[in-house]
C-alpha positions as CSV (number, residue, x, y, z in Angstrom):
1,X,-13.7,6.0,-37.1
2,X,-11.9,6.3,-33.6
3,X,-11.2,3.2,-31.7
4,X,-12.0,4.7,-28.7
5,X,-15.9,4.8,-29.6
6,X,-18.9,5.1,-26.6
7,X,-20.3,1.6,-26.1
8,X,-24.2,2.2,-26.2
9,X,-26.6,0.5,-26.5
10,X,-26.6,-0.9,-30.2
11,X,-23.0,-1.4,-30.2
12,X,-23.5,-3.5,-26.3
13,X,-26.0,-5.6,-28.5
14,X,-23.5,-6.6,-31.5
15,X,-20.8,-6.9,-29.1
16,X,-23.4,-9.7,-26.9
17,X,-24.6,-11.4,-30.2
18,X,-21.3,-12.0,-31.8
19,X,-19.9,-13.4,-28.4
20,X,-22.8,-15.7,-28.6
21,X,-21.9,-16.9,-31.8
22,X,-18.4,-18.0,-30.2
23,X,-16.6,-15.1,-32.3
24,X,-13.8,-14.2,-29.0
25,X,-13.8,-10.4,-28.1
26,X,-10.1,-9.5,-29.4
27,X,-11.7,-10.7,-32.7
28,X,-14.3,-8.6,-32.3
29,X,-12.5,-5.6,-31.1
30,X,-10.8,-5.4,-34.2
31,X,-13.6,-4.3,-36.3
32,X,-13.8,-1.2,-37.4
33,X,-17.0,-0.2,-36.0
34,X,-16.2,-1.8,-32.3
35,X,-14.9,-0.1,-29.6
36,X,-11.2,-0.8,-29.2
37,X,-10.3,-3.8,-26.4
38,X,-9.3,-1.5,-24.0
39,X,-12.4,0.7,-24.0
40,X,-15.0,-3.0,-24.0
41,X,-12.6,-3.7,-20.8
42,X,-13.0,-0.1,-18.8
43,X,-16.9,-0.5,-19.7
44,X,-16.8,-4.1,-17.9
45,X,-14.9,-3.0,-15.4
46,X,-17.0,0.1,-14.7
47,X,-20.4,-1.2,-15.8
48,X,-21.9,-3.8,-13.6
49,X,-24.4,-4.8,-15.7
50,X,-22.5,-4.3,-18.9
51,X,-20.6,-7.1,-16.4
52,X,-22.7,-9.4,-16.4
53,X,-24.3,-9.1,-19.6
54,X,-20.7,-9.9,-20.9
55,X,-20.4,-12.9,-18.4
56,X,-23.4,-14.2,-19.9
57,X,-23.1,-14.0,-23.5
58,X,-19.6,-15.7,-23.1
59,X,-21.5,-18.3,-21.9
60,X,-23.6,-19.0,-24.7
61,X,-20.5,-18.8,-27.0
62,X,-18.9,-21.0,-25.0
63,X,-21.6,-23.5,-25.8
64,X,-21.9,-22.5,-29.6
65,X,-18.1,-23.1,-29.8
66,X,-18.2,-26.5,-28.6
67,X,-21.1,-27.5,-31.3
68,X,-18.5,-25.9,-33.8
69,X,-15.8,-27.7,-32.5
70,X,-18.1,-30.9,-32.7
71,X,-19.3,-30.5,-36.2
72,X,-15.3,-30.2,-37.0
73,X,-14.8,-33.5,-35.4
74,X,-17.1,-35.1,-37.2
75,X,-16.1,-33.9,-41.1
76,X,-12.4,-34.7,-40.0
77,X,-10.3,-36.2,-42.1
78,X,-6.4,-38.2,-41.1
79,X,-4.6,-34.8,-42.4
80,X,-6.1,-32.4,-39.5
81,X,-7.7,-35.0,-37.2
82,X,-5.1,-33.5,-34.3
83,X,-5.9,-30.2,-34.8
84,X,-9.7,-30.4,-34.7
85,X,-8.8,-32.9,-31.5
86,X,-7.1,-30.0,-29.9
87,X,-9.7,-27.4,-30.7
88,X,-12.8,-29.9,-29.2
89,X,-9.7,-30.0,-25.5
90,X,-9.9,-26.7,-25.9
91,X,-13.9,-25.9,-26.0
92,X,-14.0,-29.1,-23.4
93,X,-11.8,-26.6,-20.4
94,X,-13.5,-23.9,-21.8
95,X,-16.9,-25.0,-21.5
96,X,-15.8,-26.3,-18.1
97,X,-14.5,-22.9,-16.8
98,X,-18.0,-21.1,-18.2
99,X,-20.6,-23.3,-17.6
100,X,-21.3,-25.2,-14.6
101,X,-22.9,-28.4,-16.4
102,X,-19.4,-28.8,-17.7
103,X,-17.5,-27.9,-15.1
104,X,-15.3,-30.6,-12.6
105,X,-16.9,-29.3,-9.2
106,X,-20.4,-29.3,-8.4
107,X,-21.5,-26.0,-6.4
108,X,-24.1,-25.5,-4.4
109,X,-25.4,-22.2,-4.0
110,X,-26.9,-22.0,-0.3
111,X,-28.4,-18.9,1.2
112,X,-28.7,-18.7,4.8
113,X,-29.5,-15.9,7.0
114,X,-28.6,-15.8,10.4
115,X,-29.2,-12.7,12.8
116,X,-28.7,-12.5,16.1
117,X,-30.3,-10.1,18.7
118,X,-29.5,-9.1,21.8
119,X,-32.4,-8.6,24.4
120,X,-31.5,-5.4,26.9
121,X,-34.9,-6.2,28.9
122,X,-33.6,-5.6,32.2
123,X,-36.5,-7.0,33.8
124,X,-35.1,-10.1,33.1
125,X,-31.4,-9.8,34.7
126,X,-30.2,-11.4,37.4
127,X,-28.0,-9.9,40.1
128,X,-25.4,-12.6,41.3
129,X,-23.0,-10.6,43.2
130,X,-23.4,-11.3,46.8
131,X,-24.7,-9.1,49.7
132,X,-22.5,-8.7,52.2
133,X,-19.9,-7.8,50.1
134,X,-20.0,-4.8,47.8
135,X,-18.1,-3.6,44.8
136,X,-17.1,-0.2,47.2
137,X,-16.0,-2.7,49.5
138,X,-13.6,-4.9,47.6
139,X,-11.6,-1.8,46.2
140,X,-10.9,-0.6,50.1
141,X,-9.3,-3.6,50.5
């Protein structure tokens, strides 16, 4: 089967539900009945919500990795106690990067609208120029 498959709708689905079980998408690229890398990139980049759909999954995987990471931690033994320490750092910035109860900052999303108008009501207008001197008269002199 060609690598350079059409992402529909089925395959958009797999793609989304093995990302949410924290499986990364090179990984998942590499099977043979997934689009190649490049092609799940060009369908991001081109597909909006494809996009976001993406974003989204990632950060349910995100989550799911850091339970894995933490059921590792907890069946550690002295041998790979670093390791599975690395791997939890690892889902720790990752999980930070992702998802915003994680993350270092706090943002606040804020929405404000402002619109200004300008009112041409010319009933309203004020002529401050004086009288005795007009504009036909300053340019004479």
């Amino acid at each position: 089967m060609s690598k350079e498959l059409v992402i529909t709708k089925t395959i958009a689905d797999k793609i989304c539900q093995q990302l949410m079980n924290g499986v990364p998408l090179a990984r998942i690229s590499k099977d043979k009945d997934m689009p190649g890398l490049t092609r799940i990139y060009k369908e991001i980049a081109k597909n909006k919500e494809f996009s976001n759909q993406i974003q989204e999954c990632r950060r349910i995987g995100a989550q799911s990795y850091i339970e894995q990471a933490m059921e590792e931690l907890e069946h550690a033994d002295n041998r790979n106690i670093m390791i599975v320490r690395e791997k939890v750092q690892l889902a720790k910035w990752m999980c930070s990067k992702l998802i915003p109860v994680y993350g270092d900052k706090q943002e606040i999303k804020q929405e404000t609208k402002i619109e200004i108008a300008w009112n041409n009501n010319k009933d309203n207008v004020v002529d401050v120029t004086p009288d005795e001197v007009g504009i036909t008269d300053l340019a004479k002199t």
